[in-house]
N, CA, C and O atoms as a MOPAC input file, in Angstrom:
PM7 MOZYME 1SCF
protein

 N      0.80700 1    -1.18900 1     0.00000 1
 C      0.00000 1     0.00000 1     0.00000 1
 C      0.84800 1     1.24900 1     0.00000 1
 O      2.05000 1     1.14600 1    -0.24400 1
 N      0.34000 1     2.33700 1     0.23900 1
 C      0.89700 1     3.91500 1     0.22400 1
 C      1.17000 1     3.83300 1     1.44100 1
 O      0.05800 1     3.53000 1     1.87500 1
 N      1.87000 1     3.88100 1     2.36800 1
 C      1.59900 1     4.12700 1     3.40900 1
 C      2.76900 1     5.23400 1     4.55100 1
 O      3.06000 1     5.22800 1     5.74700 1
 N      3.23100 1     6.27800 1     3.05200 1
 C      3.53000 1     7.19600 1     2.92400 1
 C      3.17300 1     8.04100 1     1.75900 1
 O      3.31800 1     7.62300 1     0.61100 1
 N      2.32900 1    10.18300 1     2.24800 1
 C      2.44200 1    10.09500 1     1.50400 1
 C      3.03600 1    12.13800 1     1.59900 1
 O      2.60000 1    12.89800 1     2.46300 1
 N      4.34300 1    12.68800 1     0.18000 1
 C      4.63600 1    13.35000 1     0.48900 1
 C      3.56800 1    14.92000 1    -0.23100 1
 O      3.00800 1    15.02800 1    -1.32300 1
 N      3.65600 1    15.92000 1     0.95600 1
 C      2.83000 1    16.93500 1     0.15700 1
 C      4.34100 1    18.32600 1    -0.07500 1
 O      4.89200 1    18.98600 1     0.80600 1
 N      4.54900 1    18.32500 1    -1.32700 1
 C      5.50200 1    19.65200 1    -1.52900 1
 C      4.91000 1    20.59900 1    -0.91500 1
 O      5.48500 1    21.15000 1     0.02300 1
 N      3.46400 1    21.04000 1    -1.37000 1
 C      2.73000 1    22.11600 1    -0.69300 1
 C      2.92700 1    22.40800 1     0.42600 1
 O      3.53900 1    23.46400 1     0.58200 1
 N      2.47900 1    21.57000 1     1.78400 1
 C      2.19400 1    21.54600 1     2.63300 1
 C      3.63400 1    21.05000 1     3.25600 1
 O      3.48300 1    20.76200 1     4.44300 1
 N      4.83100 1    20.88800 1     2.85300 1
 C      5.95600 1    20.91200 1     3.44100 1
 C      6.05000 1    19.44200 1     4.19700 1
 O      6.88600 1    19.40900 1     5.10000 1
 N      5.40200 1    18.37300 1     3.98500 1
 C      5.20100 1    17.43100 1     4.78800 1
 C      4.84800 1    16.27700 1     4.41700 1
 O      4.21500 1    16.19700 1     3.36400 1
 N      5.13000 1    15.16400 1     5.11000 1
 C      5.28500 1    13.71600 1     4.88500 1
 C      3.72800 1    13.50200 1     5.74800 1
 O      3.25400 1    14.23300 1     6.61700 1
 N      3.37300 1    12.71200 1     5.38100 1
 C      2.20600 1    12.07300 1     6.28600 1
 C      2.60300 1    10.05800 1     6.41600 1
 O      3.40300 1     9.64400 1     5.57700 1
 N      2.23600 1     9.40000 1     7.05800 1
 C      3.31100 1     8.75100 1     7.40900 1
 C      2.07300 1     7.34200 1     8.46600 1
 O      1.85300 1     7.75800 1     9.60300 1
 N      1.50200 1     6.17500 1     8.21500 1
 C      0.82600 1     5.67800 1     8.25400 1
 C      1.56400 1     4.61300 1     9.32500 1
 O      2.52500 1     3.90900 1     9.01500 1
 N      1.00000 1     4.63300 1    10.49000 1
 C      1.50900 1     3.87100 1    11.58400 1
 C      0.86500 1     2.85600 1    12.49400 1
 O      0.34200 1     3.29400 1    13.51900 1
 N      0.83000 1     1.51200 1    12.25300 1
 C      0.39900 1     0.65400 1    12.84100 1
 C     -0.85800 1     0.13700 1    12.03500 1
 O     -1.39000 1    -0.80900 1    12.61500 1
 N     -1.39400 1     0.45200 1    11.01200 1
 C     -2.66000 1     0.66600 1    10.09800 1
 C     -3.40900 1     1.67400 1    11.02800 1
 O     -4.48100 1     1.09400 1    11.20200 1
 N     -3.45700 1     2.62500 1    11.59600 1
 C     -4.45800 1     2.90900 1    12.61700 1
 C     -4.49000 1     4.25600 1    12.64000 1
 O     -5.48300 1     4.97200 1    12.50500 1
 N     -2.89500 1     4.71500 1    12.89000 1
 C     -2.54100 1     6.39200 1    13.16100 1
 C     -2.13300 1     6.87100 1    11.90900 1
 O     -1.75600 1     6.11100 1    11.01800 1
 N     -2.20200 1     8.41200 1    11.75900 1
 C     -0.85500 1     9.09600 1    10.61200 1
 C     -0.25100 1     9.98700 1    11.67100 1
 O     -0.81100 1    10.49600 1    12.64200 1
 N      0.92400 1    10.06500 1    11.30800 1
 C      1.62100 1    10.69200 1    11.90500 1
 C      2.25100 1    12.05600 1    10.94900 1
 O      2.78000 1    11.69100 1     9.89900 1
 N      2.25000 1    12.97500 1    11.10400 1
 C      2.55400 1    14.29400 1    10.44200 1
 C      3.75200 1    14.84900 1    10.66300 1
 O      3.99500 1    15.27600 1    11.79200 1
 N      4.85800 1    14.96000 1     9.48200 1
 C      6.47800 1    15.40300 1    10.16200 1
 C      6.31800 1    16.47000 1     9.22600 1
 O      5.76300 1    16.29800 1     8.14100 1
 N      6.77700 1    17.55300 1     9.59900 1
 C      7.30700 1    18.81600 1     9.27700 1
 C      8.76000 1    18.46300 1     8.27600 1
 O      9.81900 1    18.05900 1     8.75600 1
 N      8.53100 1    18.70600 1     6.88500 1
 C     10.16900 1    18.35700 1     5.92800 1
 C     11.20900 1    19.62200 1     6.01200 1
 O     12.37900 1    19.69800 1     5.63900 1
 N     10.70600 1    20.19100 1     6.38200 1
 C     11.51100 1    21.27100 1     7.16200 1
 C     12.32300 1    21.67500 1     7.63700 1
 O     13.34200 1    22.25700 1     7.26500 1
 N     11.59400 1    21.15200 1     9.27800 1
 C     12.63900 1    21.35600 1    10.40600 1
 C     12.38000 1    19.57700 1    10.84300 1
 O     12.02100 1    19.16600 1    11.94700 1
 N     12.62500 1    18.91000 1     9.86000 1
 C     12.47100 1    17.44100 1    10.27400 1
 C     11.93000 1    16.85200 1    11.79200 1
 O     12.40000 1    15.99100 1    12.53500 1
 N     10.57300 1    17.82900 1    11.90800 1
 C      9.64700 1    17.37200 1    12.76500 1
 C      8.75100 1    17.07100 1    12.66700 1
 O      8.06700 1    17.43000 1    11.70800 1
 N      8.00000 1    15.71600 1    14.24500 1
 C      6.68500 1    15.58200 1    14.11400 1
 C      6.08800 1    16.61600 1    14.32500 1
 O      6.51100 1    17.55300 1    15.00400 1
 N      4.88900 1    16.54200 1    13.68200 1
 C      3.76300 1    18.13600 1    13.98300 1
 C      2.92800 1    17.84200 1    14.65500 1
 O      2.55100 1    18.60400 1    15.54500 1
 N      2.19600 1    16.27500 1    14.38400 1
 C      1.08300 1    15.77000 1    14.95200 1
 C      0.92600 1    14.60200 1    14.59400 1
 O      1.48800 1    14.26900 1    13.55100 1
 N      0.03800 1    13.50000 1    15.40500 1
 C     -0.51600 1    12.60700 1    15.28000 1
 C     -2.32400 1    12.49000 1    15.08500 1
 O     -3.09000 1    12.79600 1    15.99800 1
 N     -2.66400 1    12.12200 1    14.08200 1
 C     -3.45200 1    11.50100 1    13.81300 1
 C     -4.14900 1    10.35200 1    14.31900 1
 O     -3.96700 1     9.44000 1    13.51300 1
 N     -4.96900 1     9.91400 1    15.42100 1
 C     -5.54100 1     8.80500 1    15.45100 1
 C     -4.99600 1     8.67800 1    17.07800 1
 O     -4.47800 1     9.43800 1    17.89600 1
 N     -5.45200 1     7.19000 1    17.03500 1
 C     -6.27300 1     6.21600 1    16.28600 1
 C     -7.13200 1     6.17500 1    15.92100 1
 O     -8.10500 1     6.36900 1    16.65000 1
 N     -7.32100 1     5.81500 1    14.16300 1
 C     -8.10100 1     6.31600 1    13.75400 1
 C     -9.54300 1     5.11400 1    13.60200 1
 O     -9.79600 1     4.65000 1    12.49100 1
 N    -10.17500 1     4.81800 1    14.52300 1
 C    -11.32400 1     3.43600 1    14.27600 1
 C    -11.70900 1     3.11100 1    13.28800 1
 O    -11.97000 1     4.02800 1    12.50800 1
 N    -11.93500 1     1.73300 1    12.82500 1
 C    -12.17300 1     1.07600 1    11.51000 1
 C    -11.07700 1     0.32800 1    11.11000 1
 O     -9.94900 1     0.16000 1    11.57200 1
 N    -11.64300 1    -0.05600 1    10.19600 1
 C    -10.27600 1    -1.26700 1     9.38200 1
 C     -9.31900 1    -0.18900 1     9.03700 1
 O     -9.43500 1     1.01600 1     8.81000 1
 N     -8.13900 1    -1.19700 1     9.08400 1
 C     -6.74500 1    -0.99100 1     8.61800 1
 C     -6.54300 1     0.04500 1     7.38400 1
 O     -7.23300 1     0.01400 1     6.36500 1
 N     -5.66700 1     0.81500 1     7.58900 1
 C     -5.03800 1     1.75400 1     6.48600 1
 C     -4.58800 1     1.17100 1     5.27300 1
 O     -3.53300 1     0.53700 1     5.28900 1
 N     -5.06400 1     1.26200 1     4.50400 1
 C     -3.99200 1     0.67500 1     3.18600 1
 C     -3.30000 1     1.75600 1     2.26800 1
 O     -2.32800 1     1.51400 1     1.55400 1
 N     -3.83200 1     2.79900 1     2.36200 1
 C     -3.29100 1     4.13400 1     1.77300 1
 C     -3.53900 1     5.45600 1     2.77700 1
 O     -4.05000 1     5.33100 1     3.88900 1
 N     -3.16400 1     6.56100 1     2.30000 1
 C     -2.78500 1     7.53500 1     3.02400 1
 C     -2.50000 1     8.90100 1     1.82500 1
 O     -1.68300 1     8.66900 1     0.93400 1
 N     -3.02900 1     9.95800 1     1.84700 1
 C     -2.88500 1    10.94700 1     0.50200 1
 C     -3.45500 1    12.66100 1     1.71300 1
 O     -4.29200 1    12.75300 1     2.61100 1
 N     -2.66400 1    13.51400 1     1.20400 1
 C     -3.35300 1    15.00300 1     1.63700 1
 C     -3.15300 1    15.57100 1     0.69400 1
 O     -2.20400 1    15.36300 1    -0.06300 1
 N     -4.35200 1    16.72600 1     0.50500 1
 C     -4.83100 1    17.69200 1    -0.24300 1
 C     -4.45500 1    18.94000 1     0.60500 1
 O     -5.16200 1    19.33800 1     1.53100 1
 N     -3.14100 1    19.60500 1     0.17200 1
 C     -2.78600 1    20.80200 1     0.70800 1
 C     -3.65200 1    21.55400 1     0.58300 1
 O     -3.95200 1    22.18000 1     1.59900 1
 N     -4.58900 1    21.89000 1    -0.93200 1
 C     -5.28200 1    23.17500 1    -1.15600 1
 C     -6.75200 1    23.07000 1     0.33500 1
 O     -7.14800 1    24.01800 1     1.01300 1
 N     -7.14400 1    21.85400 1     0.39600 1
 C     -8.31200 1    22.09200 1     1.56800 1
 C     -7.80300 1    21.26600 1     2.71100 1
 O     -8.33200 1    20.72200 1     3.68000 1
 N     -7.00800 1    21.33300 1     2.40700 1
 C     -6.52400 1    20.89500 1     3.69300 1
 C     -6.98100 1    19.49300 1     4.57000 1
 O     -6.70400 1    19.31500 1     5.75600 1
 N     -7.57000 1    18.76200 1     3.90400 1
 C     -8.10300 1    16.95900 1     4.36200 1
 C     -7.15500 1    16.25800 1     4.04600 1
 O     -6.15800 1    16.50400 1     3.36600 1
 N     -7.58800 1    15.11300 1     4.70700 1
 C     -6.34400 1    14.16400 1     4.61500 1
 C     -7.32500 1    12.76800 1     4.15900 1
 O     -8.40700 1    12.60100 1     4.72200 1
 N     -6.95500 1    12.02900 1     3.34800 1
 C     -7.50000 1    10.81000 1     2.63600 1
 C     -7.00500 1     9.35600 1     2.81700 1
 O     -6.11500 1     8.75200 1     2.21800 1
 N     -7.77300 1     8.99200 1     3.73900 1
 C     -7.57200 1     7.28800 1     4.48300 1
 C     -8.26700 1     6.27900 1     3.94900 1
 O     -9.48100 1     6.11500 1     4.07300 1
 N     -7.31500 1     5.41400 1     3.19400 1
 C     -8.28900 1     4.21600 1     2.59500 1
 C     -7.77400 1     3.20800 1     3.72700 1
 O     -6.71800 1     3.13400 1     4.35500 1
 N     -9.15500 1     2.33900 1     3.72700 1
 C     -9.30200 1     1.61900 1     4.84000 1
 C     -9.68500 1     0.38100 1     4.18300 1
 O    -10.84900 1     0.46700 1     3.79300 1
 N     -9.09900 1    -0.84400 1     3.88600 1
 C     -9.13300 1    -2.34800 1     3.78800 1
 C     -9.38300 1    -2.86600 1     5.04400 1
 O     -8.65100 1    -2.90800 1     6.03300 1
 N    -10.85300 1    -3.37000 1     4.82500 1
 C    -11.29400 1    -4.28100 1     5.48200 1
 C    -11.16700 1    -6.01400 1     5.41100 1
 O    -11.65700 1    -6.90500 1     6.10500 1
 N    -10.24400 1    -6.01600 1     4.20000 1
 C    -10.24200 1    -7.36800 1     4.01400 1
 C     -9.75500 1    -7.32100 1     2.16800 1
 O     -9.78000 1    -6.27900 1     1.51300 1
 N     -9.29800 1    -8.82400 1     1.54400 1
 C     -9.27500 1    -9.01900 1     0.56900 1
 C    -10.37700 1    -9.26800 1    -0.51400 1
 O    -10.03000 1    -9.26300 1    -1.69500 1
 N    -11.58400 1    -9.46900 1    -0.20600 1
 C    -12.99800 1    -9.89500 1    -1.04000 1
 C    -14.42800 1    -9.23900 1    -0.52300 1
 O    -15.54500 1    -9.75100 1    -0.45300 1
 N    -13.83500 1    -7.53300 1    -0.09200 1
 C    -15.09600 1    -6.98500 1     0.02300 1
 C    -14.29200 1    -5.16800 1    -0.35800 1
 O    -13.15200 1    -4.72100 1    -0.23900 1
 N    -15.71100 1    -4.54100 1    -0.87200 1
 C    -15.18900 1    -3.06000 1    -0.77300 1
 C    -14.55400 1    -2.26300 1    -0.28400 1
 O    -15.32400 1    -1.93400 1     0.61800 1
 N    -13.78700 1    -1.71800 1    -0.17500 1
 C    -12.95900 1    -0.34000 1     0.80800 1
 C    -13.59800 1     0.40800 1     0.59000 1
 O    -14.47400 1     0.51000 1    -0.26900 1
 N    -12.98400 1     1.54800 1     1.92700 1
 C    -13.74500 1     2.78500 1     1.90200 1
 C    -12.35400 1     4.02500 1     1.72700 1
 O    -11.16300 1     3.75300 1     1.87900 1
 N    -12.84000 1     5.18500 1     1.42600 1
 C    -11.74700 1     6.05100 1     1.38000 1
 C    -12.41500 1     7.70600 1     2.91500 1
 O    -13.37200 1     8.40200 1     2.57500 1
 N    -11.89400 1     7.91600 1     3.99100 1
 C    -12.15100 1     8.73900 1     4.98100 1
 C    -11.76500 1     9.91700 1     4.75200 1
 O    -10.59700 1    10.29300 1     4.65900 1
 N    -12.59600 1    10.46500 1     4.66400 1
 C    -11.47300 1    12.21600 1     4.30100 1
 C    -11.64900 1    13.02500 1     5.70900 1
 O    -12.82100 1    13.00300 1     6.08500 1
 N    -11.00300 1    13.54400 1     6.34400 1
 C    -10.32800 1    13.80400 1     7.54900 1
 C    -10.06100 1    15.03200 1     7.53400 1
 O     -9.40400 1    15.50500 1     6.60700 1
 N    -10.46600 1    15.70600 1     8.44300 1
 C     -9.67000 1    16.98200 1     9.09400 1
 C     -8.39000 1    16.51000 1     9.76600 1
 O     -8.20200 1    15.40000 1    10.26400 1
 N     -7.34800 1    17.75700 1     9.68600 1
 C     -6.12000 1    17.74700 1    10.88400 1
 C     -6.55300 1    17.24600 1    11.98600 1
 O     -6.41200 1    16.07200 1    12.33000 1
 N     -7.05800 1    18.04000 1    12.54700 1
 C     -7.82900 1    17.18600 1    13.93700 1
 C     -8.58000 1    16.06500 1    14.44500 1
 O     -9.03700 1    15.88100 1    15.57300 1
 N     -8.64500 1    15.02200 1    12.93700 1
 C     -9.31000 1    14.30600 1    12.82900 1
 C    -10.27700 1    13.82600 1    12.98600 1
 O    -10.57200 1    12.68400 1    13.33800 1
 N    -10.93000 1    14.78800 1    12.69800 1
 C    -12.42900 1    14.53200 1    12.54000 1
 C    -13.14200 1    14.08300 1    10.96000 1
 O    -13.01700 1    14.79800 1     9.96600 1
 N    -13.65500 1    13.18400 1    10.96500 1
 C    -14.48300 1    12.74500 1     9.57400 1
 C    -15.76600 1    13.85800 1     9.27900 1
 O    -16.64800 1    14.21800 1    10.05900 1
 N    -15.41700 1    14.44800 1     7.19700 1
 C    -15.60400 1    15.35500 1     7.06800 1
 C    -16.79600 1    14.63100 1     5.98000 1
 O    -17.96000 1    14.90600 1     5.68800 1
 N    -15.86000 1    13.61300 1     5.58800 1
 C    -17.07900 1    12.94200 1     3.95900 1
 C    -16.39200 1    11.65500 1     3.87900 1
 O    -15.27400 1    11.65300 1     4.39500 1
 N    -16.81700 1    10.48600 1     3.32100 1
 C    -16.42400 1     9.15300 1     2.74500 1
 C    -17.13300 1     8.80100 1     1.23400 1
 O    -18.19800 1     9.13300 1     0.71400 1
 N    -16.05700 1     8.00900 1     0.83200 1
 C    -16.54300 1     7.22300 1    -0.30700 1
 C    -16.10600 1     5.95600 1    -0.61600 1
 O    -14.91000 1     5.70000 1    -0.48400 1
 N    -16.79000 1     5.21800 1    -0.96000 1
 C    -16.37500 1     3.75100 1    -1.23900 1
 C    -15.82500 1     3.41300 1    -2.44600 1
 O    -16.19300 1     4.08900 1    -3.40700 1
 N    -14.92000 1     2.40700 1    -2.66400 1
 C    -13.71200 1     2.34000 1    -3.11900 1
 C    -13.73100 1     0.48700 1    -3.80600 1
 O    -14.76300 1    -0.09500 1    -3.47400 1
 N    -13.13700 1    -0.03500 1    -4.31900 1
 C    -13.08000 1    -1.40200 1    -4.42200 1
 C    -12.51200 1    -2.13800 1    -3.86600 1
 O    -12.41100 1    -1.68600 1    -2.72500 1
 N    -12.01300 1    -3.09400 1    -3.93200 1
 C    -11.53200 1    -3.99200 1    -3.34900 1
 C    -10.03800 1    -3.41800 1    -2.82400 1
 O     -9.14300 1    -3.10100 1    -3.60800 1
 N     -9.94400 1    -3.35100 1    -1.59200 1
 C     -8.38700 1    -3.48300 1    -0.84900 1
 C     -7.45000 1    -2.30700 1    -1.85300 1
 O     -6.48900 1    -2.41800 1    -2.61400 1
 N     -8.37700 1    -1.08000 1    -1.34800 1
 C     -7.67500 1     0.15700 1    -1.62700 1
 C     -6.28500 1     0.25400 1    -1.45900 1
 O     -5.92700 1    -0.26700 1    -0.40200 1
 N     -5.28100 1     0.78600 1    -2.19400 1
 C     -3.35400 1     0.91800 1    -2.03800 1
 C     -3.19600 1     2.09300 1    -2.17300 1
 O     -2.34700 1     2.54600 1    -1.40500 1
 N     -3.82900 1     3.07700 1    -3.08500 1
 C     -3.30700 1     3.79300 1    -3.64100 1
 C     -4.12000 1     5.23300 1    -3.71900 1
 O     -5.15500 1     5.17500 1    -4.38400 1
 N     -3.83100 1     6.38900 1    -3.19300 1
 C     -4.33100 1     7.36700 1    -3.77700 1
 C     -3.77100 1     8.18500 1    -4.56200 1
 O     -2.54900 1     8.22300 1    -4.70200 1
 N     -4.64900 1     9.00100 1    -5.22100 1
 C     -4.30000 1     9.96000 1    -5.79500 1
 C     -4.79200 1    11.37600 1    -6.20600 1
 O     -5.66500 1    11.25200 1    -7.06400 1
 N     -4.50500 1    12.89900 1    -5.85000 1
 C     -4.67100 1    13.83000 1    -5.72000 1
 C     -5.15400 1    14.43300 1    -6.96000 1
 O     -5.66500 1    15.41600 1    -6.42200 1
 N     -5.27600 1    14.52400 1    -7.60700 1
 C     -5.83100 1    15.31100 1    -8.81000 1
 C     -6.88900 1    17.01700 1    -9.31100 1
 O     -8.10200 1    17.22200 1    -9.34200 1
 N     -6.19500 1    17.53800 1    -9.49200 1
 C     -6.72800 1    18.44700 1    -9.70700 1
 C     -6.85800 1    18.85400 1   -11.03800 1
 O     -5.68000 1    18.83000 1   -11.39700 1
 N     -7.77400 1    19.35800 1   -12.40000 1
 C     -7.99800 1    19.57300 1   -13.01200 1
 C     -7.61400 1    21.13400 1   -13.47500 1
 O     -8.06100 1    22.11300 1   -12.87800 1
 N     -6.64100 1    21.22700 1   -14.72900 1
 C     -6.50300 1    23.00400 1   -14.87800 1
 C     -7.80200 1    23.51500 1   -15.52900 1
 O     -8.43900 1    22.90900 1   -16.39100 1
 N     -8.15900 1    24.91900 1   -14.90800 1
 C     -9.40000 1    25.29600 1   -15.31600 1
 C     -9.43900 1    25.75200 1   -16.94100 1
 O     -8.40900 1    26.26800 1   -17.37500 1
 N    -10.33600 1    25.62100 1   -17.66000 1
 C     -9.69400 1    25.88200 1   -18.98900 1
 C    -10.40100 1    27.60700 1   -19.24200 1
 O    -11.43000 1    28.25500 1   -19.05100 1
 N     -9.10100 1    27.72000 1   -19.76300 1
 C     -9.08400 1    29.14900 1   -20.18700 1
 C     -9.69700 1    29.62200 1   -21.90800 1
 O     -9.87900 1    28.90300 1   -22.89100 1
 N     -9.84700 1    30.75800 1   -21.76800 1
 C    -10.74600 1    31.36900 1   -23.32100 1
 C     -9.48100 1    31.34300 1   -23.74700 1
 O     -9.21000 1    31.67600 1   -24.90100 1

């Protein structure tokens, strides 16, 4: 799985610990900033942040032969929105679209 993931933006590693916690290091001043969690529910299989709003994106494998879910997270960790995912989520990915111009 991802279970690191880095944001240039946001200066920082996010960093997936035990399947449960993220842990937040500053690339910086090569510090922790914060911990995340424990976060309840199945196991982490990925891990992704969105500098521009600032959430953080937890896919959660519950197993090999049923759906995942993906948690989108405040810093403070609080659950903001979810979406379901397929089988034994690994991988995210950030995407943003350029707006198209005249």
């Amino acid at each position: 799985g991802q279970d690191a993931f880095h944001s240039v933006d946001a200066r920082a590693v996010f960093v997936v610990l035990n399947g449960e916690t993220v842990l937040q290091f500053d690339t910086i001043q090569n510090l922790l900033i914060r911990q995340i969690g424990p976060i309840p529910g199945s196991p982490i299989g990925a891990v992704a942040f969105d500098a521009t709003d600032e959430l953080l994106y937890v896919a959660r494998v519950p197993g090999f032969t049923e759906a995942g879910q993906v948690s989108i997270l405040g810093l403070d960790g609080s659950t903001v929105g979810s979406f379901s995912t397929g089988v034994a989520p690994s991988h995210i990915a950030i995407v943003r679209e350029e707006p198209v111009r005249p």
